[in-house]
C-alpha positions as CSV (number, residue, x, y, z in Angstrom):
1,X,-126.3,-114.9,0.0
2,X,-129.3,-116.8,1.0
3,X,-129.3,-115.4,4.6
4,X,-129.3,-112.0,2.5
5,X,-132.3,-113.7,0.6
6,X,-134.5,-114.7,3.4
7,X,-134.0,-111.4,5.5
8,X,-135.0,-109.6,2.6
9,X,-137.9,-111.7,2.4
10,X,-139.0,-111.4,5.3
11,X,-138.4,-107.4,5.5
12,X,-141.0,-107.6,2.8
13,X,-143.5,-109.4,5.0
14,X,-143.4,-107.2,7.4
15,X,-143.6,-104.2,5.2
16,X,-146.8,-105.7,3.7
17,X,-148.4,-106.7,7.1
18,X,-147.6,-103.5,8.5
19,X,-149.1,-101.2,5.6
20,X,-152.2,-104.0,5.8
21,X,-152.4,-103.1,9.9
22,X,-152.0,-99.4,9.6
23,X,-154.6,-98.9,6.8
24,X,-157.2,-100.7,9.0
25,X,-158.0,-97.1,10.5
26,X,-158.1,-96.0,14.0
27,X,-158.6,-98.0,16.8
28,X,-155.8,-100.4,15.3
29,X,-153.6,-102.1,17.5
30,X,-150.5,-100.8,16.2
31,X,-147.6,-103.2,18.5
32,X,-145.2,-105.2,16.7
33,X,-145.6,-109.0,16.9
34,X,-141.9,-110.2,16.5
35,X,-141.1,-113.9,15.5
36,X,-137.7,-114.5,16.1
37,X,-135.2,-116.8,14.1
38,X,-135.5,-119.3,17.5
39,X,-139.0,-119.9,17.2
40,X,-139.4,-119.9,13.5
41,X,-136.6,-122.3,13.1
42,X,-138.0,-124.1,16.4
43,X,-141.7,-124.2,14.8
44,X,-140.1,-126.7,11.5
45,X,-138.2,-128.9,14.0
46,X,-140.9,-129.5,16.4
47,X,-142.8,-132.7,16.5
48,X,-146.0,-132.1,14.1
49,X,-149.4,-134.5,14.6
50,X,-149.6,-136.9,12.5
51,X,-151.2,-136.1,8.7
52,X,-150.7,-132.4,9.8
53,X,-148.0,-130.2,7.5
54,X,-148.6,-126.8,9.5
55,X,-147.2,-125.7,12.9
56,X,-148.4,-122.2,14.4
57,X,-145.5,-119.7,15.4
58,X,-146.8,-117.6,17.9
59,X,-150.2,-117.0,19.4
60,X,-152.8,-115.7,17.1
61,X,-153.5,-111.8,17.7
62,X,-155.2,-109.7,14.3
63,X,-152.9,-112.5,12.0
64,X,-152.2,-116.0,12.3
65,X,-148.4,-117.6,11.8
66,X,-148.0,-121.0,10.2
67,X,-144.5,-123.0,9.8
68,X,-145.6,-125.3,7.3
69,X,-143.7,-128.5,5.4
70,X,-145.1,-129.7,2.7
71,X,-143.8,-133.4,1.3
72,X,-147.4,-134.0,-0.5
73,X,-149.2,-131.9,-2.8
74,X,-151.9,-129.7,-0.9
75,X,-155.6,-129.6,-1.2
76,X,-157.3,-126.7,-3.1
77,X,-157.8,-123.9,-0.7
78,X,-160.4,-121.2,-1.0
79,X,-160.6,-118.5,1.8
80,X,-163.3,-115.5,2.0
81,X,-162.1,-113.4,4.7
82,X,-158.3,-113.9,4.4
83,X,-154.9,-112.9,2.4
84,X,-152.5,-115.3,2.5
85,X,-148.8,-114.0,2.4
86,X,-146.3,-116.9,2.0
87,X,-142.4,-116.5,1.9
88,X,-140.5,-119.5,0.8
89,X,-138.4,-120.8,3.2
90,X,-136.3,-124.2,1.2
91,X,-137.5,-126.2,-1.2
92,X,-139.3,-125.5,-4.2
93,X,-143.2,-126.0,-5.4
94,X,-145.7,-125.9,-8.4
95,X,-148.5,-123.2,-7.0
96,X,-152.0,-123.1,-9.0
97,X,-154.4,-120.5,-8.7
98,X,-157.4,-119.6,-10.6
99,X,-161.1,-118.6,-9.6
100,X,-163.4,-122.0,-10.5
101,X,-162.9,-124.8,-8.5
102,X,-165.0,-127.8,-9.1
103,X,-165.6,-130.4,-6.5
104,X,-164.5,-128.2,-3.2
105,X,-166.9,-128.3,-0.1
106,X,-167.3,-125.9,2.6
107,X,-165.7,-126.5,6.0
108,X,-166.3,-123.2,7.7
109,X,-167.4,-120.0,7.7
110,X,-166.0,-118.6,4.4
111,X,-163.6,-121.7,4.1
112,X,-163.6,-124.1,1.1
113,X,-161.1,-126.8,0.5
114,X,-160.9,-129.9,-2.2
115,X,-161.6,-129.9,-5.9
116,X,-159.5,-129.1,-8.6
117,X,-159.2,-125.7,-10.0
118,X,-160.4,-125.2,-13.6
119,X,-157.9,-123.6,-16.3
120,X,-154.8,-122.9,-13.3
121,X,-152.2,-120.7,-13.6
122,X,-148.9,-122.4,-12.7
123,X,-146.1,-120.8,-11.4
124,X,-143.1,-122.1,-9.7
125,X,-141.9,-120.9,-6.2
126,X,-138.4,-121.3,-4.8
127,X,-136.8,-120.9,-1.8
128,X,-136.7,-116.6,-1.4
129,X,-140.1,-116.1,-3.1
130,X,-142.7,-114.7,-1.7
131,X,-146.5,-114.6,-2.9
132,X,-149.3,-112.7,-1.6
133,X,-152.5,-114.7,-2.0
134,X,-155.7,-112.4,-2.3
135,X,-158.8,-113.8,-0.6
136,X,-160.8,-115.7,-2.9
137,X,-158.4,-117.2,-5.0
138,X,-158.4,-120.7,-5.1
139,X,-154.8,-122.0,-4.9
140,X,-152.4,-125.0,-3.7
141,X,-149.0,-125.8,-3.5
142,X,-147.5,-128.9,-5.2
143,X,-143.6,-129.5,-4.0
144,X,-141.2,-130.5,-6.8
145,X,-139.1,-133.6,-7.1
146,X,-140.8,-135.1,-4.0
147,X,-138.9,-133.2,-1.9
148,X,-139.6,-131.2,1.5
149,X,-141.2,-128.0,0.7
150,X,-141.0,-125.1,3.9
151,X,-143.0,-122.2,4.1
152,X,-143.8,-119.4,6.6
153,X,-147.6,-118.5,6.2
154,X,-149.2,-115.2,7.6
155,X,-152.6,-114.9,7.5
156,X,-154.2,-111.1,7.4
157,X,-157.3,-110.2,7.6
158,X,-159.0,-109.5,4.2
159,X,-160.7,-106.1,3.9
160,X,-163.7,-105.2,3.9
């Protein structure tokens, strides 16, 4: 049953992603990327640098692929120019989101990290879920009961 989970999960992703490609207009590079089970299952064994929770899957092309284990809360995230979609691989975790962070500081071109959000919604995500993070909410994930908390990140372009 939680084969039948994940699958589904990740037939979502792609449904997502692929309605996000194809609305970009013409002149879209319209070729499948595909991750397989290997290297996605490769990418949260593999050897990770030290302090580092996130692992790329494959090659960035118009998205970026991230394995990532969290054992540690995150820090507050803000991104301008992206849409995070997140499917819940084991584990679970607390994830805030709201739109006034206080104490964050810039580290790149339409990047903020650190702070605390002000007045954050909580939800809780289990293995299964998936959440589509719209650009310019703050957010972070908090794992539960100090256990290991695996996700599979794709980053898309935000519109506009």
């Amino acid at each position: 049953m939680g084969k039948l989970i994940m699958r589904s999960v990740l037939c979502a992703a792609a449904m997502v992603l692929g309605v996000v490609a194809h609305a970009a207009g013409p002149g879209t590079r319209l070729a499948p990327t595909v991750l397989t089970r290997g290297a996605i299952a490769h990418a949260f064994t593999a050897p990770h640098r030290p302090g580092h929770t996130a692992l790329a899957i494959a090659p960035a092309d118009t998205f970026r692929y991230w394995a990532v284990t969290r054992r540690t809360p995150g820090s507050v995230e803000v991104h301008r120019d992206w849409v995070d979609v997140t499917c819940v691989r084991a584990g679970s975790a607390t994830l805030e989101t709201g739109t006034t962070v206080k104490g964050d500081w810039k580290t790149g071109r339409g990047e903020w990290r650190g702070g605390r959000i002000l007045h954050p919604r909580i939800r809780i995500l289990r293995a299964g879920d998936m959440v589509v993070i719209p650009a310019g909410l703050a957010h972070r994930f908090v794992p539960r009961h100090g256990k290991a908390f695996e996700y599979i990140t794709i980053k898309v372009p935000a519109a506009g």
